[in-house]
C-alpha positions in Angstrom: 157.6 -192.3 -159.7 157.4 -188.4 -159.9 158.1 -188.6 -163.5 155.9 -191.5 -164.9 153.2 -188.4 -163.1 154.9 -185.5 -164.6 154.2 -187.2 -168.0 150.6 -188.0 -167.4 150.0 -184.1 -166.3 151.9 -183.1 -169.4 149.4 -185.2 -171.6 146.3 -183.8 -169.4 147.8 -180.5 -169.7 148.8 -180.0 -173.3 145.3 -179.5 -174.7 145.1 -176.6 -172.5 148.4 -175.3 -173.4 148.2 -176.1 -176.9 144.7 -173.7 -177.3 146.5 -170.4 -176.2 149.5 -171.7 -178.7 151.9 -172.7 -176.3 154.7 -174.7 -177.7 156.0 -177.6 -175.5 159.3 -178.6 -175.1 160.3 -181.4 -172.0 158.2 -180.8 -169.5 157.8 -176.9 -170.1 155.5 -174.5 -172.3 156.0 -171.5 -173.7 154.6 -168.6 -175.4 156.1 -165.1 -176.7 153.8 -162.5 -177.4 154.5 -159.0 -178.3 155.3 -158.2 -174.5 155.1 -160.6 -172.2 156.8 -164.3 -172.8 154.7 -166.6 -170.4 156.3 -170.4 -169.1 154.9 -173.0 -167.4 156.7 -175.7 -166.5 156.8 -178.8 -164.2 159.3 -179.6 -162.0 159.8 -183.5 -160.2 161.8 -182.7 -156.6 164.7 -184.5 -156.3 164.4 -185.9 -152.3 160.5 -187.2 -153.1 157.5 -188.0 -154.9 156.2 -184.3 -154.8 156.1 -181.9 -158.1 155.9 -178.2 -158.3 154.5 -175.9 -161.0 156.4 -173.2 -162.1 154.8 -169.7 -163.9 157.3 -167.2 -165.4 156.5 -164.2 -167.1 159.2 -162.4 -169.3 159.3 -158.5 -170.4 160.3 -159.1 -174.3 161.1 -155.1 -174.2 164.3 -155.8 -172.9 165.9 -158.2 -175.2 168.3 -159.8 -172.8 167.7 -163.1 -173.7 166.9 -164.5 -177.2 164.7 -167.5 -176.4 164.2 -167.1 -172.4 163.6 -169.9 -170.2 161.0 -170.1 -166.8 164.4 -169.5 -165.0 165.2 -166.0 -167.3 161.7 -164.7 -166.7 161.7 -161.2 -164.7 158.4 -162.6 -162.5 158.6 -166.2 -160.9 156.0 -167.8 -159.0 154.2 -171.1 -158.5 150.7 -172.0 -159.1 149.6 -171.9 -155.7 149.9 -168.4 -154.9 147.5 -167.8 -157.7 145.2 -169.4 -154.8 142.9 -167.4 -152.5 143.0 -169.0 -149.6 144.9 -171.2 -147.1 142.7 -174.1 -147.2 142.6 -173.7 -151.1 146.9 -173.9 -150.6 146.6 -176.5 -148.2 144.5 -179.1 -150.8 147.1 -178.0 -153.4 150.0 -179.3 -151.7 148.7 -182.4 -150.4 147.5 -182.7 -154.2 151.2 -182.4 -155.6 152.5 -185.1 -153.2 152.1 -187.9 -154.5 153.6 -190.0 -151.4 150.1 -190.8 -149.8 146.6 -189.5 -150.5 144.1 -189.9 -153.8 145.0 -192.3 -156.1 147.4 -190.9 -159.0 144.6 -189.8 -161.6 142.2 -188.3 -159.1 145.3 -185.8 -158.2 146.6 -185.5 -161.8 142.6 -184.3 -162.8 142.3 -182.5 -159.7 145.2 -180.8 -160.6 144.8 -180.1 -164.0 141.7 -178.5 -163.0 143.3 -176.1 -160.6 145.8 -175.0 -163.6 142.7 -174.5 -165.8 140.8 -172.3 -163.7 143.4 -170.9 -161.9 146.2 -170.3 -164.3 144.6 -170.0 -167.8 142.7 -167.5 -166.7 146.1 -165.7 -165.6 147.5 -166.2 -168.9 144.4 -164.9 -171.0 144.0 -162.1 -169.0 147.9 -160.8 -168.4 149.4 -159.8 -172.3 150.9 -156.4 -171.2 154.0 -155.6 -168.7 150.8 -153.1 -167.6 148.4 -156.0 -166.8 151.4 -157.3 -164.6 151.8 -154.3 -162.9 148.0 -153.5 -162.5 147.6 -157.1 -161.4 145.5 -157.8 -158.3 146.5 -161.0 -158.7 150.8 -160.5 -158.9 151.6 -160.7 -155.1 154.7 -158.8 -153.4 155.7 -162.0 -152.2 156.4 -163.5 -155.7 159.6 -163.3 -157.0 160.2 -160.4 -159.1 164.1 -161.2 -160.7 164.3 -157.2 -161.0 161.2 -157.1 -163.0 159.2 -154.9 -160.7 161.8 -152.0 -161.3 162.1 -153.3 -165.3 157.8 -153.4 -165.5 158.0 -149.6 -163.7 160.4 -148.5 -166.3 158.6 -150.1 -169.2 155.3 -148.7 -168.2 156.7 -144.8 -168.2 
């Protein structure tokens, strides 16, 4: 079931993606810029009907990897900590299981409207390892694969 529902957020999603010239390969997009590689990708779970949405953000400075994937990038996070508040977390996670709840396309619009005014924004706004690093929104709880010390380094 999760991935007859990952395929109808793909389709909602790719005009999104597609306008900041994302390229889309499986269920993941991705964009290199001069600094910053940015993925998004989603991911069906394995024990249940729930999916998760997966950001990575890659410093192309240090040429470790020649085409990176979300997995490679140096800051890792899903789309609900890009959320401001419990409640706001709360909806979101009800949203991506699809067990029980809303119907399928109320959740897959409801969703796609999170990523668009939630993560777009993200991506429009973040094209320098200094945005990252300056970020209000880039929490100390996200998962930083090294890159905080790599983003400090960069920025000297």
């Amino acid at each position: 079931m999760s991935s007859v529902i990952s395929k109808k957020l793909q389709e909602v999603l790719k005009p999104h993606f597609k306008a900041l010239g994302f390229k889309k390969k499986g269920a993941s997009w991705g964009c290199a810029g001069d600094e910053l590689a940015k993925w998004f990708n989603i991911q069906c779970s394995r024990n249940s009907d729930s999916i998760y949405f997966n950001v990575g953000i890659y410093f192309q400075a240090t040429q470790e990897i020649a085409y990176p994937k979300e997995l490679d990038c140096h800051l890792r996070f899903r789309v609900e900590q890009l959320l401001s508040s419990d409640d706001e977390i709360k909806e979101f996670y009800d949203l991506s299981n699809f067990e029980s709840g809303l119907n399928v396309e109320a959740k897959v619009e409801k969703i796609a409207n999170i990523i668009a005014n939630k993560l777009i924004p993200f991506f429009n706004h973040h094209n320098s390892v200094a945005d990252i690093l300056n970020s209000e929104l880039v929490k100390p709880y996200m998962y930083w694969n090294n890159g905080e010390d790599i983003a400090t380094k960069l920025c000297d």
